[in-house]
N, C-alpha and C positions, 0 to 999 in steps of 0.2 A: 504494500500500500504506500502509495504516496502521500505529505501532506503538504499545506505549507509551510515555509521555513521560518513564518514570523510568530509561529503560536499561537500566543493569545497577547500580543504585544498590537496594538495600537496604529494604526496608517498614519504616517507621518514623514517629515523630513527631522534629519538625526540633529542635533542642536549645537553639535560642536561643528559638522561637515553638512552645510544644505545640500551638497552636491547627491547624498546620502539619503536614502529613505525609505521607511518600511512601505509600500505599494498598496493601493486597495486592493490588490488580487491574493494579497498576503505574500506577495514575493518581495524578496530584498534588491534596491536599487545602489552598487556600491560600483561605481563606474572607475576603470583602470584609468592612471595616468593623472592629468591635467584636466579641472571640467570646469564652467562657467556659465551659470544662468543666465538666460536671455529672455526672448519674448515669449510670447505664445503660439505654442500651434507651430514649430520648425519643419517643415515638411522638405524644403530644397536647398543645397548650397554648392556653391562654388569659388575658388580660389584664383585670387588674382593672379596673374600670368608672373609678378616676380616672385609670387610666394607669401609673401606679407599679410596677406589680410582675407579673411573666410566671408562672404558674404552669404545672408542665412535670410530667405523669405520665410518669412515669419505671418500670423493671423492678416495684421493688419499694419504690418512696417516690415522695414527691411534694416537689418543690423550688419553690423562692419565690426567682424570683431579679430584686431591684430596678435599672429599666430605666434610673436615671441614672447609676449608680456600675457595674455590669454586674457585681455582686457578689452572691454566695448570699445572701438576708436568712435562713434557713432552712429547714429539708428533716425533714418528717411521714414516719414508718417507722412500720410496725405489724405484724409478722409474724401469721400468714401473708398478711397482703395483698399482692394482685399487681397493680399498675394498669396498669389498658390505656392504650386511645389516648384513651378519653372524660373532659376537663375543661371545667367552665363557671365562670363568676366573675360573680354580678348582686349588682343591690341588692338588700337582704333583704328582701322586701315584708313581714315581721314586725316590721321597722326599717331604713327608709331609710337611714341614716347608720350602718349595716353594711352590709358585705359578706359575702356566705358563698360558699362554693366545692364544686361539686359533681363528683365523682371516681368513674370505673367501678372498681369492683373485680372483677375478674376471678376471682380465688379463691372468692369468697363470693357474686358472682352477684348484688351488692348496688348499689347508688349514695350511697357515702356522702358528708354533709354535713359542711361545716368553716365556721365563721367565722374569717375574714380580717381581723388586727388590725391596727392601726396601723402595729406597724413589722415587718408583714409574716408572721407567725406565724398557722400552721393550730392551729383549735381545734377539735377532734372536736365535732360535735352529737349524731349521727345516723346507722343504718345503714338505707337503705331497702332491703329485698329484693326483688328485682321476680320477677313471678309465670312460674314456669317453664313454657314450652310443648315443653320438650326432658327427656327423663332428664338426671336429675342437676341442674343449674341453670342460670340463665341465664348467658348471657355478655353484660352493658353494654359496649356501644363505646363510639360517639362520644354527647356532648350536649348541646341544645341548648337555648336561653332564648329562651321566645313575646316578641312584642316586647311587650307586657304585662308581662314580668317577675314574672307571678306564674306560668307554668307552663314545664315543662322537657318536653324529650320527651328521652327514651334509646333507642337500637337494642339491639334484646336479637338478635347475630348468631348463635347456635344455635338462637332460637325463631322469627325468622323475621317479628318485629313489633316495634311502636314504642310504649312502654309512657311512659305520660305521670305526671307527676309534677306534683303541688299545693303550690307552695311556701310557699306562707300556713300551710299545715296540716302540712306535713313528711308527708305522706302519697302513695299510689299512685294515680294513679288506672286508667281503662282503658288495656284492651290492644287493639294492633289490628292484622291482621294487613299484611305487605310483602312485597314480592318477598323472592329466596332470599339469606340472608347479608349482612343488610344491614351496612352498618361504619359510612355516612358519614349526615348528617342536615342540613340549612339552614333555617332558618326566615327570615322575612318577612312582614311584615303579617298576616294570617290564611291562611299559604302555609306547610305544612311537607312539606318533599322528602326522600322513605330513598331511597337507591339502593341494588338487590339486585348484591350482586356475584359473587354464583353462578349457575353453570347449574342448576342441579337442586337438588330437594330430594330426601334418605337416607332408608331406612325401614329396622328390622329385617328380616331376611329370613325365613321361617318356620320355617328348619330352615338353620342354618348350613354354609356350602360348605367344600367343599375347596379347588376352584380357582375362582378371579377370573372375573368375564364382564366378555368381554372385547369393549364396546361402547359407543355415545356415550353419552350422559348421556339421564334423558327431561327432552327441553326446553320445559318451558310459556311462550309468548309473555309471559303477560301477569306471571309472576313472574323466571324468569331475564332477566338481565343489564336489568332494566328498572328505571324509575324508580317509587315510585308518589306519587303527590302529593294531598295533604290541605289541603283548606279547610275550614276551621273557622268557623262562624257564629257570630256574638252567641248565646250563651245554648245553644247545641247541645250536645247529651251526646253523641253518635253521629255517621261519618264514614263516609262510603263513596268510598275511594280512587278518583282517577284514575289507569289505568298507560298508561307511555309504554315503548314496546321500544324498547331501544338497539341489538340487535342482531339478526341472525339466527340461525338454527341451525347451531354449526359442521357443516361438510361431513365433517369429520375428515382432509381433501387436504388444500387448500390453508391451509382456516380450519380448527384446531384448535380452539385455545381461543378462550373468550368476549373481548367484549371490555372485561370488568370496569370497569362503570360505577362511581366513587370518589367521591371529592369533588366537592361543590358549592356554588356562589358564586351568592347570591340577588342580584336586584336591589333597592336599597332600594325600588322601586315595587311589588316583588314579582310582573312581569311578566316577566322573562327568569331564565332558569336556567343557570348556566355548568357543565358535568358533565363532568368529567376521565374518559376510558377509559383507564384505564392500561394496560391490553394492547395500544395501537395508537396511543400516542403524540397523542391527538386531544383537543380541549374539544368539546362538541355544545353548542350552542347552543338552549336548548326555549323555545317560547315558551309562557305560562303565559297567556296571553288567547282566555278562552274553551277547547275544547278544546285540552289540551297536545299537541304537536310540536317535532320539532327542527326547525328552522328553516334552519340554517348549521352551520357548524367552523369552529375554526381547528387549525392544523396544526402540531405539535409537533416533527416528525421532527427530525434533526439535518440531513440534507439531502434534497430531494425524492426520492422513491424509497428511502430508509434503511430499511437493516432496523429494526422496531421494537427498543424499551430503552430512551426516553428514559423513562417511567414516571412520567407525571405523580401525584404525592401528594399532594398542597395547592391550595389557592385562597384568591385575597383579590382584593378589588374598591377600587381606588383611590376616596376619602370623594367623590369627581365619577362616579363612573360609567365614566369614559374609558380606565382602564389595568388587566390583569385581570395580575396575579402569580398564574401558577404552579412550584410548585415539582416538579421533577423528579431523582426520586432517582436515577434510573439515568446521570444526567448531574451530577449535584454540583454543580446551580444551579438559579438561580429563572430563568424567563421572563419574559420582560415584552411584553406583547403588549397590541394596542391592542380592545379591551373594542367597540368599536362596526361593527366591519368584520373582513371576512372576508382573515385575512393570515395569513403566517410570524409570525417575530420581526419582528414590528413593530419592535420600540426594542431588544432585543439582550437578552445573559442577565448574571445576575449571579453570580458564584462563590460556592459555600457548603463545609459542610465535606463531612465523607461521609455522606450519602445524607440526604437531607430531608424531613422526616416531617410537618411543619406550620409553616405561616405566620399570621404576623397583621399589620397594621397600625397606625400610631398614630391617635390617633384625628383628626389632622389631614393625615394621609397621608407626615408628612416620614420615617418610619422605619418600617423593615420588619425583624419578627425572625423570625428560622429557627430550628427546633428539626429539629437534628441526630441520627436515632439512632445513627449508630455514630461520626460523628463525628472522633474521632482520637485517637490514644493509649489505647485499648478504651473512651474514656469518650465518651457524647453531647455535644453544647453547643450553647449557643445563641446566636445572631448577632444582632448588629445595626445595618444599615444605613442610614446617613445617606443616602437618596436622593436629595436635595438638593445634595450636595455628590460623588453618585457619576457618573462618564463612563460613560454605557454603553458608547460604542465602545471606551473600553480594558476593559471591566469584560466586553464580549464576548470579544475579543479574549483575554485573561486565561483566561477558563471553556477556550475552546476549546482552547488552548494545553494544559492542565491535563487536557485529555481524551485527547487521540492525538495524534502526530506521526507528520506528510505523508513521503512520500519516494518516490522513482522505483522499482518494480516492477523486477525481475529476474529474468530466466529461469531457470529450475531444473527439470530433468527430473525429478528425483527427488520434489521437493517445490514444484510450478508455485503460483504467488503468487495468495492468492486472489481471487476475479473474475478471471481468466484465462480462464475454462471452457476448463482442460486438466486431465486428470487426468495422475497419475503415469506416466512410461512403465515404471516396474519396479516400483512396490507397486499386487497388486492384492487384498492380506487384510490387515485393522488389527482386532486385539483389545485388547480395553479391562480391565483389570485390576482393579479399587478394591477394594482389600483395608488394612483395615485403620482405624483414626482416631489415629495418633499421629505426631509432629510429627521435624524432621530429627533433631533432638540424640536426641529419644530411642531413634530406629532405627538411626541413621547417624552418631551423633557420632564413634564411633571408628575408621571409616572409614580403613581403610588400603590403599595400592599393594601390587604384589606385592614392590616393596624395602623392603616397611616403612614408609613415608611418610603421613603424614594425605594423604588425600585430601576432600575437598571441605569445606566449610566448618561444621568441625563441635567440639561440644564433649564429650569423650570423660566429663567429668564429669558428662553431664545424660543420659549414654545410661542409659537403661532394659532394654532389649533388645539386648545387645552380639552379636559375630558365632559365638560359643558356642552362642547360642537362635535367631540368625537366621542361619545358613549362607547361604540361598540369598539372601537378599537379600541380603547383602553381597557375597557370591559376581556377583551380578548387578550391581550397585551399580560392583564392580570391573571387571567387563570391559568392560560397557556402556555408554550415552550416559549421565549422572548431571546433572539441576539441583537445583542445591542452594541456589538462591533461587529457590524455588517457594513458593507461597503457595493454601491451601484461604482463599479471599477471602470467603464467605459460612459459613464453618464455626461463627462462634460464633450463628448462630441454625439450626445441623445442616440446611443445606438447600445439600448441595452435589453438587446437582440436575446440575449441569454435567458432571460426570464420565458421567455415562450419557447423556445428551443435549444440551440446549441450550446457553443462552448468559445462560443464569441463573435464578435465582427470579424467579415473577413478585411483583408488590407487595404483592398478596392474600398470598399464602404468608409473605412476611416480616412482614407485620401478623399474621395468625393464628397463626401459628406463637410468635412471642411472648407468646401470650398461657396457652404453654407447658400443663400439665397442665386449666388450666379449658376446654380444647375436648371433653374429655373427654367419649365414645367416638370426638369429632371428631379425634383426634391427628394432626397434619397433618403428614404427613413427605416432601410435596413428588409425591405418585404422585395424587394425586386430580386428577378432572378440571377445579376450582377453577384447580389450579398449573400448567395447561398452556400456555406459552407461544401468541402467537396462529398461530407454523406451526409447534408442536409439539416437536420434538425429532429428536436426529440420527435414528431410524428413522425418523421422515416425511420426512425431507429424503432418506432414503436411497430409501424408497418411492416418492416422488416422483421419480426418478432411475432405478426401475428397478430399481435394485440389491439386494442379497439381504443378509439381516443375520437374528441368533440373538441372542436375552436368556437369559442365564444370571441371575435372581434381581433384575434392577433394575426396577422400577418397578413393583413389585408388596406395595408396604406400604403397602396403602392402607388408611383410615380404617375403625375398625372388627375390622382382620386383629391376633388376636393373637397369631401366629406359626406356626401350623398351620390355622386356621378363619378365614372371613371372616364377621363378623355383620351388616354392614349391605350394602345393596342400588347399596353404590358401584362403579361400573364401573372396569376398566383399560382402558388404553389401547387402542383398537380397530385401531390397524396390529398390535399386536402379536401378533394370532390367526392362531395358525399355526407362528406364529416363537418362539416359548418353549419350552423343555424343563422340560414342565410336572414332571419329577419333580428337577426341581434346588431344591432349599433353598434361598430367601433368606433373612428375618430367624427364623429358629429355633435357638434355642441349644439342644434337642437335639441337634440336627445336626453331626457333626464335620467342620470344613474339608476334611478328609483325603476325607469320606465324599461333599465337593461336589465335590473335583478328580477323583476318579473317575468320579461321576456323566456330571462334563464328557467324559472320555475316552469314555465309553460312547457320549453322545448324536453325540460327533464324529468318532468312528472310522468310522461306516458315510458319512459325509460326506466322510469323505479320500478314503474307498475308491472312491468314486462320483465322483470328482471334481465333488461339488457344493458345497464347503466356502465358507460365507457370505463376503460381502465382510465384511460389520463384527462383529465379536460382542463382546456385555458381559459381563464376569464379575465376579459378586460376590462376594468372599469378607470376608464381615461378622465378622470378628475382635471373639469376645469378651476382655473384661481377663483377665489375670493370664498369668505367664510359659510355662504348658501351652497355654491357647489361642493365646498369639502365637506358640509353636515350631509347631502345629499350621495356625495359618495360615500360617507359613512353607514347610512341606513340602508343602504342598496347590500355595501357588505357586510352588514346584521343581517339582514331577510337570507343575503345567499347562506349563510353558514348555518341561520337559523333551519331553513328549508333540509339543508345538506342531513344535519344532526340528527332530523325527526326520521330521517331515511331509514330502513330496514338493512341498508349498507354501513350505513355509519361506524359501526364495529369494525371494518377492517378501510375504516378511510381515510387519508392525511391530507390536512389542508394544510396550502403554503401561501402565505400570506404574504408579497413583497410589492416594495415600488417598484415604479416602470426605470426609477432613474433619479437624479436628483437634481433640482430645480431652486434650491432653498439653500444656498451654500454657508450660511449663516449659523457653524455647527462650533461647539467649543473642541472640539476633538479634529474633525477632519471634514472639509467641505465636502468629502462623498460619499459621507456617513450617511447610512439610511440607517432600516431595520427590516427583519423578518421576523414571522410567526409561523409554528407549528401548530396546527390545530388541530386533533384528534382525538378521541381515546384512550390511542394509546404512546400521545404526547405528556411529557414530567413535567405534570401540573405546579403551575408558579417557576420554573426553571430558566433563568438567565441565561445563557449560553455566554462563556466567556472569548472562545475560539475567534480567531480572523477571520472569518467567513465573506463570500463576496455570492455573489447571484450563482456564480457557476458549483458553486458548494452543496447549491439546492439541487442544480442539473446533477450533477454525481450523487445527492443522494436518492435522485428520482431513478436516476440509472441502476442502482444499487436493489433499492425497491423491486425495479422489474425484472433485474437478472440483465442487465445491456450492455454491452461493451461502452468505452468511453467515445462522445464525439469527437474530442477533440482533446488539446494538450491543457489548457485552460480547468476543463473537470477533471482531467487525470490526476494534474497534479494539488486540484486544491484541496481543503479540509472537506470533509463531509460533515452532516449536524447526525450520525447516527445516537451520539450522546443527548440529542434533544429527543431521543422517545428510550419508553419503559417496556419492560415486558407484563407488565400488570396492569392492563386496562380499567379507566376509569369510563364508565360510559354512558354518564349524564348529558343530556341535551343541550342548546346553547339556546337562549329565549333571547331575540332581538332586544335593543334597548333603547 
């Protein structure tokens, strides 16, 4: 069994080193070398052509931070700009002896230009607009610089093409089209590589739906999850791509999701292509001589046969050819693998902060800097390693350590330890609750026993929502199993996907998803078939199993849907046809809570009745703001639990009470402190839960429950709550309040 490495120790930044901190996933963030807190949100960097200076788009500014002093030199804002993941730094072919720097803006759909002074200060030139193939405007990703230096190409990821850029002239030039969603770009020689990291491409629909179809994606060989590759000739205006498929068509069984081709690492001969799947933990190896293919892998997992999550994000190619760095956000390190052969961790990994968004190199290969997005203490940062002076075997040794901790497996009837393939011998119904987005103090802070006493770890001065407007949750809160070092671990980029299914955001969804309102009609809130993990989510693991489950409103906000209509031709989840109560409300705020827990009873009571009542069921109940909607989500989930209790199933049933996320960052402990509840029979009534627990705690022990293998690395390696249930059932009913 694995757990986490942080116990029952607290999410935080460490007080002597902020660079340092305990993780809401419960994992330790203790990053090798040199690190320095920056903005928010680091998702792309690039290094100035003499070396000096890291330039790191960031949320909503772009930072200059100089690589010998590991000090801000200074940091460009310009409201409303939004910068993505795409920065480049060349010599100005208008004057060699500049530099300028080129930056996707997201907001504006543009790629704007800065020169790069002396002592490190962006100076506005220019805003290039790139020509839209989508409503509304482009979205610039990543970009890149022809080894010429006088041309740039940019990924425009909503039009779906790689629109090239004339740096002599500060002008546009042609557009041309790529696989679906491209983000990532490499150049070499007369060799430029987009990888599409979508399954499909969206259309308007003719006449807006009601309800979702619910079916795979349509998947074209030569645009999803493929590469397409451009050679460019002496003096050519015109290009007609080569594509390379990186994957096949999921099946929607075993293979859900794509396997989201990302980053890529050219060779400087411009024959070999290194292309990170971050869906499936892999590099593919293409060779670019003559027609492209992949050739080989290497293999990222954290051990053979691992569920995927390591989630390769980056690449760099040691100044020899011999050593490929990549970085893997889902593990909080860099790889180091040997560049010419087909291996694991060749040489071992290196510790970063949280979750790693891009790498680079110096230009002599002694140091490697990581840009951090979320980093530690809510801020990004960025790292820099003396590789020269770094031990891999401790520097592995170190990652690992920082990821899960080992221990002897133990019998539990109740709660059998996962990879056992046992299920429960007395739970055989688990409902899933996510109701709400606000954090412990402001639901729970005043939290009392029935003698009056604080109970759980709360501050009665930051509640919000005292137990005046929320009866039943504190009603529940008291009797029930309570942790109140729970953590919504991906909540500040609202993608806490986990509570309805897997074992986290895939890397696509935390890239696009940042890049916040400019996706726009694209809003990505984790239901699109982009975000599917590669086996899916707890209903595929349940289908795969056999087993029978019910969605009450989750995963069904897909792109497009603005709260009663869908307008584009995006599909949902195709296990879920069948299994939806298509008249239950997800995200509408017409809708009153009250009017979905009844809904729920309606669709459930002929289910009691029949003794067919699902093994798993989701219930959304999407709490809007202000003190009316939180009392009305609260009585919504009174009646559900009240209803559930009175059931003739009730004896073998566990309710898991969590937020969707958190919203309320206003917490004395940790702004992504939430809380969870066990609600059952044969939960240990009044029980605290002291443990680190995050959302995927519950997924593992829901897994645990049915006997299921782990979706992903995320549930493998967190804590489970099997200590929040007893073997001695209590099984008193729960009376609404």
């Amino acid at each position: 069994m694995y757990s986490a490495p942080a116990g029952v120790r607290p999410a935080g930044a460490d007080r002597i080193d902020p660079a340092d901190a305990i993780l809401p996933n419960g994992r330790i963030a203790a990053p090798a070398g040199a690190s320095l807190l920056v903005g928010t949100g680091a998702l792309g960097m690039a290094l100035s052509p003499d070396g000096r200076y890291a330039i790191l788009s960031e949320t909503t500014a772009l930072g200059v931070v100089n690589l010998e002093t590991m000090q801000l030199a200074s940091a460009y804002q310009k409201p409303p700009a939004s910068f993505f993941m795409g920065v480049a730094a060349t010599r100005d072919p208008q004057d060699p002896t500049q530099t300028i720097v080129l930056a996707s803006d997201a907001a504006a759909g543009a790629v704007d230009v800065f020169n790069l002074d002396p002592s490190g200060t962006l100076i506005a030139q220019t805003a290039l607009a790139l020509p839209s193939q989508h409503p509304g405007h482009a979205l610039p990703a990543q970009i890149v610089v022809a080894a010429d230096g006088r041309t740039a190409y940019v990924a425009d990821n909503l039009g779906n093409t790689v629109t090239e850029i004339d740096l002599s002239r500060r002008t546009v030039g042609q557009t041309i089209p790529t696989g679906d969603f491209p983000l990532y770009l490499a150049a070499a020689g007369d060799t430029l590589i987009a990888s599409g990291s979508g399954l499909s491409a969206y259309a308007a629909l003719p006449q807006p739906a009601r309800e979702a179809n619910f079916a795979a994606p349509a998947f074209d060989p030569g645009k999803s999850s493929a590469l397409s590759v451009f050679e460019f000739s002496p003096g050519s205006t015109s290009v007609d791509p080569a594509t390379v498929p990186m994957d096949a068509a999921p099946n929607g069984a075993q293979i859900v999701g794509g396997a989201a081709p990302g980053a890529v690492a050219l060779s400087k001969d411009g024959r070999l292509a290194y292309v990170a799947l971050s869906n499936v933990d892999r590099v593919a190896v293409v060779s670019l001589a003559g027609a492209p293919r992949v050739v080989r892998g290497l293999d990222l997992r954290l051990y053979p046969g691992a569920p995927y999550g390591a989630a390769p994000s980056a690449e760099a190619l040691s100044p020899d050819g011999k050593r490929l760095y990549v970085a893997l956000a889902g593990l909080n390190a860099v790889a180091v693998l040997d560049a010419r052969r087909t291996s694991r961790y060749r040489f071992g990994l290196i510790p970063t902060a949280w979750y790693p968004t891009a790498i680079a190199l110096s230009a002599n290969g002694r140091y490697l800097y990581v840009a951090n997005a979320k980093g530690a203490a809510g801020q990004a940062s960025l790292q820099r390693v003396d590789l020269k002076h770094t031990s891999l075997v401790k520097a592995t040794l170190a990652a690992l350590r920082y990821n899960r901790t080992p221990g002897l497996a133990k019998f539990n009837p109740v709660i059998p330890p996962l990879r056992s393939n046992k299920r429960s011998d007395v739970i055989n119904h688990v409902v899933y609750i996510a109701v709400g987005t606000r954090g412990y103090d402001a639901m729970l802070g005043d939290l009392k026993d029935d003698s009056g006493k604080p109970r759980g770890n709360g501050d009665p001065g930051l509640t919000l929502f005292p137990q005046s407007s929320t009866p039943n949750l504190h009603a529940l809160a008291r009797t029930y199993a309570l942790a109140d070092n729970f953590y919504a671990a991906d909540a500040d980029l609202n993608v806490a996907k986990e509570s309805a299914t897997a074992s986290g955001a895939t890397l696509y969804q935390q890239l696009v998803d940042a890049a916040g309102a400019a996706r726009a009609p694209m809003n990505d809130h984790g239901d699109d078939p982009e975000d599917y993990g590669r086996g899916g989510y707890l209903f595929n693991a349940l289908a795969r199993a056999g087993l029978t489950y019910r969605d009450y409103g989750g995963l069904l906000r897909l792109s497009g849907y603005d709260g009663s209509l869908y307008h584009l031709d995006v599909p949902a989840l195709a296990t879920l046809a069948g299994n939806v109560d298509l008249d239950y409300a997800g995200y509408n705020p017409k809708v009153s809570d009250m009017a979905r827990a009844d809904e729920f009873v309606r669709d459930m009571q002929p289910l009691v009745t029949s003794d067919r009542v699902p093994s798993f069921s989701y219930v959304l109940i999407p709490t809007e703001s202000g003190p009316a909607a939180v009392s009305d989500a609260d009585a919504a989930l009174g009646a559900i639990v009240d209803f559930i209790s009175h059931t003739p199933h009730w004896s073998s049933t566990a309710i898991f009470v969590v937020p969707e996320g958190v919203e309320s960052p206003n917490d004395h402990v940790d702004a992504l402190r939430s809380y969870a509840l066990v609600v059952s029979p044969l939960a240990r009534r009044g029980y605290v839960g002291e443990q680190n627990l995050s959302v995927a705690s519950v997924v593992k022990t829901e897994e645990e429950i049915f006997g299921l293998p782990p979706l992903g690395l995320n549930d493998l390696l967190a804590s489970d709550m099997a200590s929040f249930f007893s073997v001695a059932p209590a099984p008193e009913t729960y009376q609404a309040q």
